[in-house]
N, C-alpha and C positions, 0 to 999 in steps of 0.2 A: 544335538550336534549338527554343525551344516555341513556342507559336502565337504568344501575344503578341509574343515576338521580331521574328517573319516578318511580321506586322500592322504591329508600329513601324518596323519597315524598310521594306514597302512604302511606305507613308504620309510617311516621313523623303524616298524617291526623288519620289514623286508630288510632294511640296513641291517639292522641289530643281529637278526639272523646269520645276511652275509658276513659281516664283520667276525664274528664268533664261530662261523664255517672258516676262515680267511686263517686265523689263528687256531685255527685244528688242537683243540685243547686236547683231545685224546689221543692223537697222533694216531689215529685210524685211516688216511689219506696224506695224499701231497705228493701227486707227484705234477712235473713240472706244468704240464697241459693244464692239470687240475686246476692246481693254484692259478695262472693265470687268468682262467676262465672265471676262478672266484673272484679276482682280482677286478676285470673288468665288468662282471655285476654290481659291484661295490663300486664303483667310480657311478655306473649306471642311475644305481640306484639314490648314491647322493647328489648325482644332478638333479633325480627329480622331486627328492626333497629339498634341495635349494631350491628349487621353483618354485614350489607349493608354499615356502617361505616369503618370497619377495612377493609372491601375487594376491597375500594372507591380508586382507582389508578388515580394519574393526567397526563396525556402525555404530554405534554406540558410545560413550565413557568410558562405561566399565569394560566394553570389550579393548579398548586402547591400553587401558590398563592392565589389563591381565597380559594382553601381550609385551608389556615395556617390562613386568613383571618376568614372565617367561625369559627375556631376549636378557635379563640382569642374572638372573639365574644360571643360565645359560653360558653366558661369559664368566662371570664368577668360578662357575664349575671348570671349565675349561682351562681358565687361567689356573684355578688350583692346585690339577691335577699335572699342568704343566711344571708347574715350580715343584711339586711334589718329587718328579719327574728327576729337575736340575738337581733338587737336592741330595736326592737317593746317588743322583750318579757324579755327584761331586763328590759322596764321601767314598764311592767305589772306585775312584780315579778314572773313571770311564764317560766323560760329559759328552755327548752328542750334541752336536752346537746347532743340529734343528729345532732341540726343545726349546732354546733359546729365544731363536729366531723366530719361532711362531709365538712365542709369547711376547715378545716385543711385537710383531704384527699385528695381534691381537690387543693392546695399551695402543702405542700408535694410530689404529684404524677407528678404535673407539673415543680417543680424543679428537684426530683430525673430525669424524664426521659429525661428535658437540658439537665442535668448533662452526664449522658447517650449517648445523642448524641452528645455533645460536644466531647467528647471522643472518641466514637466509629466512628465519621466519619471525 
């Protein structure tokens, strides 16, 4: 594994921890300080796995691959989980029209930036 690898994977667990602190599944904590302080690790923490993202170069094929690979997965899941999201809460009469709105974000930003590379390369 090279460094960036072991960086975006620390970074990916640190998330995953905070997030799952952030949602206090056991209801053991929370109070207001608390939360927010988890709140702002979590913002922290996925700045710097958005870095480790954008500066993630493939030398190779196969490594271009595996990440166009990763990056389809990735959105796939996202989007999935989104619509999952709409539709749980369409049939509970309670739609949040951020789930919405990031799922259109997310279609949109992936067609404009095709669009984009179709073009530009």
């Amino acid at each position: 594994m090279t460094r960036n690898t072991l960086l975006q994977l620390g970074a990916s667990l640190i998330f995953l921890v905070l997030a799952i602190a952030f949602l206090n599944p056991f209801g053991l904590w929370m109070t207001d300080m608390f939360h927010m302080l988890i709140l702002g690790l979590l913002v922290v923490a996925f700045g710097i796995f958005a870095t480790l993202v954008v500066r993630e170069q493939g030398g190779d094929e196969r490594e271009l691959v595996h990440r166009m690979i990763a990056g389809r997965a990735a959105f796939l899941t996202g989007a999935l989980i989104l619509l999952i999201g709409i539709i749980w809460q369409a049939f509970t009469h309670t739609l949040d029209y951020w789930l919405v709105y990031a799922l259109l974000g997310m279609v949109l930003a992936k067609t404009l930036v095709r669009i984009y590379g179709d073009r530009r390369l």
